[in-house]
C-alpha positions in Angstrom: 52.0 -25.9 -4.2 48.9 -27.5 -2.5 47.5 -26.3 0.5 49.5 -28.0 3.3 52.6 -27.3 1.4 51.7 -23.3 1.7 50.9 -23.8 5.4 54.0 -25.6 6.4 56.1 -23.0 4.4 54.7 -20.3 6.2 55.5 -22.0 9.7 58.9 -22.3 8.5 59.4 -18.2 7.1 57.9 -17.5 10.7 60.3 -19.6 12.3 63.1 -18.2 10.5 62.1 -14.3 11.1 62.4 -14.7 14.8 65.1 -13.0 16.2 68.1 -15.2 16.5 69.0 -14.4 20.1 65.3 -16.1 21.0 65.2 -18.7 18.8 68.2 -20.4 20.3 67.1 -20.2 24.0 63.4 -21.4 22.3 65.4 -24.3 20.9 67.4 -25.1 23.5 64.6 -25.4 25.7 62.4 -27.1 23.1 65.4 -29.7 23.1 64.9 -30.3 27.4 61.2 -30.3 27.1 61.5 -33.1 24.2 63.9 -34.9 26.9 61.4 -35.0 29.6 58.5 -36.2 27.4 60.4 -39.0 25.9 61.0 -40.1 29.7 57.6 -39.1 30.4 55.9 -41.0 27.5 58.5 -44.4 28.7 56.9 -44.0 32.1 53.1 -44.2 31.1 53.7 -47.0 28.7 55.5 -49.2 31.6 52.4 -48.2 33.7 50.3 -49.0 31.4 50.6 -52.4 31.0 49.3 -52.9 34.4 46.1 -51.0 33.9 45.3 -53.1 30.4 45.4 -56.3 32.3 43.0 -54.9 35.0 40.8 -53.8 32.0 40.6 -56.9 30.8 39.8 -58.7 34.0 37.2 -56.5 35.1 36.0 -57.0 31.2 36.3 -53.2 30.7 37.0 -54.4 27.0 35.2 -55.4 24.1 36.8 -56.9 20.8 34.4 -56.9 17.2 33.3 -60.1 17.9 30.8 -58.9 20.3 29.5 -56.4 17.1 29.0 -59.2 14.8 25.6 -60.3 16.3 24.4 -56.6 16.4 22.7 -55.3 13.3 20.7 -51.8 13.1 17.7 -51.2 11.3 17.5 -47.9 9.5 20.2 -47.0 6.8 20.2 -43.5 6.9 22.7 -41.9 8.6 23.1 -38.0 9.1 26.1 -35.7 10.3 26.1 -32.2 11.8 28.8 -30.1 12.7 29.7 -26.5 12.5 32.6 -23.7 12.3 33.0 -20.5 13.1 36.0 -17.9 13.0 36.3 -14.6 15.2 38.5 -11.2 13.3 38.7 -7.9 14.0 39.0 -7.2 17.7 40.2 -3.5 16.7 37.9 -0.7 19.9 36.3 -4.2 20.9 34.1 -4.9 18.3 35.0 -8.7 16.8 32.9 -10.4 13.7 32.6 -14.5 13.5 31.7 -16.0 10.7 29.5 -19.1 11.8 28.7 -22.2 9.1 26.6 -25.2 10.1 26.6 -28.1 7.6 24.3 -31.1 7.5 25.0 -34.4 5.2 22.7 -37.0 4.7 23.2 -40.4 3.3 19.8 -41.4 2.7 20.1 -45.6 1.6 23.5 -45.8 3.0 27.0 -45.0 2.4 27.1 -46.2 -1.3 23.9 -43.3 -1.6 24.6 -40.2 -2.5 25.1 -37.9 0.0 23.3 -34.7 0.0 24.3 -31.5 1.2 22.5 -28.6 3.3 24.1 -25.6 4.5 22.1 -25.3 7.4 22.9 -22.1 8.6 25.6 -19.6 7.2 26.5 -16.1 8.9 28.7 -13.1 10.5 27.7 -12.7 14.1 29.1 -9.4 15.4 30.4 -9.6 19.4 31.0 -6.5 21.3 33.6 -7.4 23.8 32.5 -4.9 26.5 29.4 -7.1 27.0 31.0 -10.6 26.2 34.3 -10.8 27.8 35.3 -14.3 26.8 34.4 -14.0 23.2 35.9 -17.4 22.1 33.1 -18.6 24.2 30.4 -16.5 23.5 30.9 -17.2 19.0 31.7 -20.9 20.0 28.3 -20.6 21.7 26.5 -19.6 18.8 27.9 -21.8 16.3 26.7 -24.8 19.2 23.0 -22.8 19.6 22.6 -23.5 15.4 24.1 -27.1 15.4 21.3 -27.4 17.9 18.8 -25.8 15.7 19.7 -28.2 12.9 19.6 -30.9 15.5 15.8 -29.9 16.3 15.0 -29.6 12.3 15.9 -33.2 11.8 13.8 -34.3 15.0 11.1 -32.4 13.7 10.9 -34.1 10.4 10.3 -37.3 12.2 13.0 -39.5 10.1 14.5 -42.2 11.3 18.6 -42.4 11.0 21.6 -42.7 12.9 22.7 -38.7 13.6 26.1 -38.1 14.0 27.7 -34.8 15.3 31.1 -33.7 15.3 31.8 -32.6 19.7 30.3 -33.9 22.9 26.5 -34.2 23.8 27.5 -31.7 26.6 28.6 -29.3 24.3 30.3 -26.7 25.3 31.6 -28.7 28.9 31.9 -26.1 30.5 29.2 -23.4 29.7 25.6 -23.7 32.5 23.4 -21.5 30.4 20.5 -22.4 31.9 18.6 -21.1 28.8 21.1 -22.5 26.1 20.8 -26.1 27.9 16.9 -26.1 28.3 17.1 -25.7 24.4 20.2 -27.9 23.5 18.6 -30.5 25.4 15.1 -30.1 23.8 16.3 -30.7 20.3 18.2 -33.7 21.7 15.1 -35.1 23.0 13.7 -34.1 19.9 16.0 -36.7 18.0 15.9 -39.5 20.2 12.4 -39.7 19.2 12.6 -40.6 15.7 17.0 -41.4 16.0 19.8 -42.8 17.6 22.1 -40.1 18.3 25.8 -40.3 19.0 28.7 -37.5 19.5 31.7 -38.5 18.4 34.5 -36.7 20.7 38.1 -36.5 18.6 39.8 -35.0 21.7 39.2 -36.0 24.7 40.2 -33.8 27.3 38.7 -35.2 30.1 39.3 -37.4 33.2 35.8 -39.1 33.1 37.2 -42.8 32.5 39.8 -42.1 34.9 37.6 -40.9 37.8 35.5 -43.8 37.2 38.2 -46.4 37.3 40.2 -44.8 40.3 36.5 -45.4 42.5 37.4 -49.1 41.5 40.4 -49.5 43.4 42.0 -52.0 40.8 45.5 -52.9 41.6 46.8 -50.2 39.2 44.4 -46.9 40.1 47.5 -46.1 41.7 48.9 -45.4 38.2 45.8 -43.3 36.7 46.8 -40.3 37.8 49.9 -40.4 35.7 48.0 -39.7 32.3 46.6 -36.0 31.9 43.4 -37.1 30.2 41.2 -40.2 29.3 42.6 -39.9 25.8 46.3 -40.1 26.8 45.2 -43.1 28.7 43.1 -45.1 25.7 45.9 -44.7 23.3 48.3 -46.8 25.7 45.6 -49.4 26.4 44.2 -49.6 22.9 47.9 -49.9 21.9 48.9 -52.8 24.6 46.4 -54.7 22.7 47.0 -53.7 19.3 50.9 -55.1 20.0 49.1 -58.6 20.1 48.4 -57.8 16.4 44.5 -57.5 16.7 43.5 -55.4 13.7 39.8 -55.0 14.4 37.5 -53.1 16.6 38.2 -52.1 19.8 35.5 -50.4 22.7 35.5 -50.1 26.2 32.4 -50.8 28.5 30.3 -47.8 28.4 30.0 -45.6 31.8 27.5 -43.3 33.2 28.9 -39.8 33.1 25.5 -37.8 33.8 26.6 -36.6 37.1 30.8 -36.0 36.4 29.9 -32.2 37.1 27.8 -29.7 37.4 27.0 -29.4 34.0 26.0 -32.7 33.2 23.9 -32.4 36.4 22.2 -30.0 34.5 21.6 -31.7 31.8 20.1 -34.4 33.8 17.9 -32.0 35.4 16.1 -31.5 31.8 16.2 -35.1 31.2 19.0 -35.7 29.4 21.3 -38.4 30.8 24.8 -39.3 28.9 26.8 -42.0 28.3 29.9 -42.7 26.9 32.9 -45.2 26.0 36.0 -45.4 23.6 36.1 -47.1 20.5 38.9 -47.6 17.6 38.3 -48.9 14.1 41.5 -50.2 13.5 45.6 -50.0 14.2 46.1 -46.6 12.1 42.4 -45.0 13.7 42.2 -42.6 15.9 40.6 -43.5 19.4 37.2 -41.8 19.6 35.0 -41.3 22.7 31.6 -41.9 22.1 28.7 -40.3 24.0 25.1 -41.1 23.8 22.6 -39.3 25.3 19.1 -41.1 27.4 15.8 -40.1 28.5 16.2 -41.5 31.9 18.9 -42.6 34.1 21.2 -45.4 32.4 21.3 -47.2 35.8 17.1 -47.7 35.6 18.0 -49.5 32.4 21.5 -50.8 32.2 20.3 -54.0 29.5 19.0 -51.0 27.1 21.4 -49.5 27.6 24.1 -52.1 27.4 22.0 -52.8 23.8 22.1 -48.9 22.5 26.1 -48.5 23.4 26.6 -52.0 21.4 24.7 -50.6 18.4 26.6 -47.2 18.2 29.9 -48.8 18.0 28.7 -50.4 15.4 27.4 -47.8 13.3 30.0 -46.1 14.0 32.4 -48.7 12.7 30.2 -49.4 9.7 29.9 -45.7 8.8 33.8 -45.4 9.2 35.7 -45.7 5.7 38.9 -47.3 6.0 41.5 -45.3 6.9 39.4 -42.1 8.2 39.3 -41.8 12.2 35.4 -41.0 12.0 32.7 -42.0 10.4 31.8 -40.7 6.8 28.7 -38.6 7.4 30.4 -36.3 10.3 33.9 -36.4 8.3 31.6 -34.6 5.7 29.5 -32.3 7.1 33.5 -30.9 9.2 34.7 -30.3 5.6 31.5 -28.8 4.0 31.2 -26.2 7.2 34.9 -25.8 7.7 36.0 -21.7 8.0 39.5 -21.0 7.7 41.2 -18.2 9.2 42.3 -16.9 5.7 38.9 -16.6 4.7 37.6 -15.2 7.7 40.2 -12.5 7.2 39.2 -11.7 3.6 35.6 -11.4 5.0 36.7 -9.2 7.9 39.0 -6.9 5.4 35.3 -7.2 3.2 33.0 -5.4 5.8 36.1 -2.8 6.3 36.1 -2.0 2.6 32.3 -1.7 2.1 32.4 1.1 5.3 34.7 3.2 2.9 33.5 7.2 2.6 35.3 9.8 1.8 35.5 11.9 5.0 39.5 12.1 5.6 39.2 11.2 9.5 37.1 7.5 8.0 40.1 7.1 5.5 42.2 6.9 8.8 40.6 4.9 11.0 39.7 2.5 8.4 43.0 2.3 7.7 43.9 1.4 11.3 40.9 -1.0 11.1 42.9 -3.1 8.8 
């Protein structure tokens, strides 16, 4: 059995060891909830037809023929992501591994891609100081993608960097410390690279905000769709029924002042963009952020030109049939920590505390 094979057998033993009693009211109600989003899903498809016609009179989207024109110089492209895992828990004390993975293609993608291991630990957390540890490791994990971020800007190189989240990354964390750095290794980069985060989900109503101030015939129907995702799938879909195969983007927007984070970022000089983009039919729809030294509405040609050449790269450095592009696809797998190996680790640092005073024995035991 592969891997996949293992995982979906285990959700189907843990299905079947639920008591019996439950797992008919869990089903029964799965069963309505599956009703209502069938209906739900019917609605915001007939809705969304409307709001595809006003993107495309307001030329809120772009087809690859615009790209064709667009060429970028260097042909190195980078990606950066990281992983982390949090066990234990047991009197408060939690441990999260943390990996942060950096793959270069230096002449290309038919180079070789090379490898680094940026940055590799076990972070211990103390949950009487950090109460939302999910947070606080994810926090950690972002404070050495940042540091690897900074490296490359350091070395001067030119290349197209790619990392796997948002350029506000975490959303929703004001750290005024963490930001002053995040956003000095950004700035770092930009000197030497173009830098783009690709966003896989999208949880936010950016786009939506945005188009609601326009008052379009259908903003009425915006508020239908949960998230700028949900509502890029229908639109990108709408168009995709007209059986266009190639890429698809939206107009970029200025998102620098969506919320008080951003805000902050724009007070270290960090201003963000973003639009969605889809490679093909079978793609996933991406949201695409790009970070500026100075206000996008100072500069909307350079920035019109910058947005154009990341949807590019982006669609160049995509293989067919992945949903993002090759250098960031890499560095997730090379970094990725699974929860099984997390736990081995965990039950690792329990063992190596082993003495042979009775009362240890026991509360290592309860450790477990």
């Amino acid at each position: 059995m592969n891997y996949r094979e293992i995982v979906e057998l285990k959700k189907r033993m843990d299905f079947n060891l639920t008591e019996a009693e439950t797992l008919v009211k869990l089903v029964q109600e799965a069963q309505l909830k599956g009703e209502k989003a069938q209906k739900d899903m019917e609605r915001l498809r007939e809705v969304s037809v409307d709001i595809t016609k006003d993107f495309e009179m307001n030329d809120y989207i772009r087809d690859e023929g615009i790209l064709k024109d667009v060429s970028v110089k260097t042909e190195t492209g980078v990606g950066i992501d990281g992983s982390f895992q949090l066990v234990g828990g047991i009197g408060g004390i939690w441990y999260a591994p943390i990996s942060v993975a950096r793959v270069t293609f230096d002449r290309g993608l038919s180079s070789q891609p090379r490898v680094d291991i940026f940055w590799a630990g076990i972070q211990e957390v103390k949950e009487q100081v950090e109460h939302n540890i999910q947070q606080t490791a994810a926090v950690m994990m972002l404070s050495a993608e940042s540091k690897a971020l900074l490296d490359w800007g350091t070395s001067g190189r030119q290349g197209i960097v790619f990392i796997d989240g948002p350029i506000v990354d975490p959303p929703v964390y004001g750290d005024r410390e963490y930001v002053k750095d995040r956003c000095e290794a950004i700035e770092k980069c930009l000197s030497s690279s173009i830098l783009v985060g690709c966003v896989k989900r999208s949880r936010d109503i950016f786009l939506i905000e945005f188009l609601g101030s326009l008052k379009t015939p259908s903003s009425g129907y915006l508020s239908n769709f949960p998230s700028d995702q949900h509502l890029m799938l229908y639109v990108f879909g709408n168009l995709r029924r007209r059986n266009y195969s190639g890429a698809l983007f939206t107009k970029w927007i200025d998102i620098s002042k969506s919320n008080r984070i951003f805000e902050l970022y724009a007070n270290n000089g960090i201003y963000v963009t973003s639009c969605f983009f889809q490679k093909s039919k079978s793609s996933a729809v991406l949201r695409l952020d790009a970070p500026f030294l100075e206000p996008p509405s100072e500069n909307q040609e350079m920035v019109e030109k910058r947005m154009t050449e990341i949807v590019r790269v982006c669609s160049d450095w995509t293989y067919p049939g992945h949903d993002y592009p090759a250098p960031v696809f890499l560095a997730h797998d090379k970094c990725n920590i699974r929860e099984g190996c997390a736990q081995v680790l965990y039950e690792d640092i329990i063992t190596k505390s082993t003495s042979v005073d009775p009362l240890n024995q026991i509360l290592i035991t309860q450790l477990r």
